[in-house]
C-alpha positions, 0 to 999 in steps of 0.5 A: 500500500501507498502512503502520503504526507500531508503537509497542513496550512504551511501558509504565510498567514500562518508562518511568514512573519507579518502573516495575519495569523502567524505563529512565526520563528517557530513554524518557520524552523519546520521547513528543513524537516518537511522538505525532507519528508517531500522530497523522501516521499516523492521520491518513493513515488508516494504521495505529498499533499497540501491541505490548505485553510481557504477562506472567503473574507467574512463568510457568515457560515464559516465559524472560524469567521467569528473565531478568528482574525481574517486568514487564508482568504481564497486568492491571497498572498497570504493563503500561498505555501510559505517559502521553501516549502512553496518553492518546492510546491511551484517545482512540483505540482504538475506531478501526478503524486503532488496535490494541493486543495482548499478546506474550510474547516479543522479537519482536512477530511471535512467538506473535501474530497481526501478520503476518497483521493486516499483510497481510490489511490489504495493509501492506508498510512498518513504523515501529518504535518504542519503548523497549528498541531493543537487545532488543524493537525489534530483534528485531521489525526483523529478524521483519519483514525476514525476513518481506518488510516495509519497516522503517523505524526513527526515531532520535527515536522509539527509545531503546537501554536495555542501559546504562540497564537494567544496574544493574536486571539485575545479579541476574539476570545476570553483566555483563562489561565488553566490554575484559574478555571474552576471546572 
């Protein structure tokens, strides 16, 4: 069976410095570790997909549109792969094992064709990575579990956000310290 790494929202409104939702440095510091996975999965003839946030601007029926700060609208510089990781995009997307698609949610399983472009291709074993681990990453782990794939998930090629991201989030949300929540 084939097996393909999913490369998730390596975006610059999530990684580039003045990205409008950017984790930053860190996300940054995953480059090397994903392009070698591409490249080692490309050259195994398996396959390298980009699931990548694409939004409208203030979509009413999108949730995130209430969540968040405006990110990843459809068309935008600020939705394109970031750096290396877009160059090697730009070198290899005409490749028939090379697929990039928009989502609108968490999971790069909901609202899109992924498990079935996994499966008509006979893939049984997912590498997850990308930026935002806690969110997007994870959501996307537990759609393929649920969905009978093989996860595997390397440290070097996944960055949690929450802490990077909340001085960005604190408009949109209330944010509790843990020791202060009484559950």
């Amino acid at each position: 069976m084939a097996k393909a790494l999913l490369i998730i929202d390596y975006t610059n409104d999530f990684v580039a410095d003045k990205g409008s939702l950017t984790v930053g440095k860190p996300a940054q510091t995953l480059a090397p570790e994903i392009m070698r996975l591409a490249d080692q999965f490309l050259s195994q003839h398996d396959y390298v997909i980009f699931p990548t946030d694409g939004h409208r601007l203030n979509d009413p029926f999108n949730p995130e549109t209430k969540l968040y700060p405006a990110h990843n609208i459809i068309g935008t510089t600020g939705q394109k792969l970031y750096g290396q990781v877009g160059s090697w995009f730009d070198r290899h997307h005409d490749d028939s094992h090379v697929y990039k698609f928009n989502k609108n949610r968490y999971s790069s399983f909901q609202n899109t064709n992924l498990d079935n472009y996994l499966r008509e291709r006979l893939i049984d074993e997912v590498w997850i990575a990308g930026v935002c681990t806690d969110i997007c990453v994870l959501h996307t782990a537990i759609s393929a579990y649920n969905l009978d794939y093989h996860i595997v998930i390397p440290q070097a090629a996944r960055l949690i956000v929450a802490r990077a991201m909340i001085p960005k989030l604190t408009n949109f949300f209330i944010i509790f310290p843990l020791n202060k929540l009484s559950i």
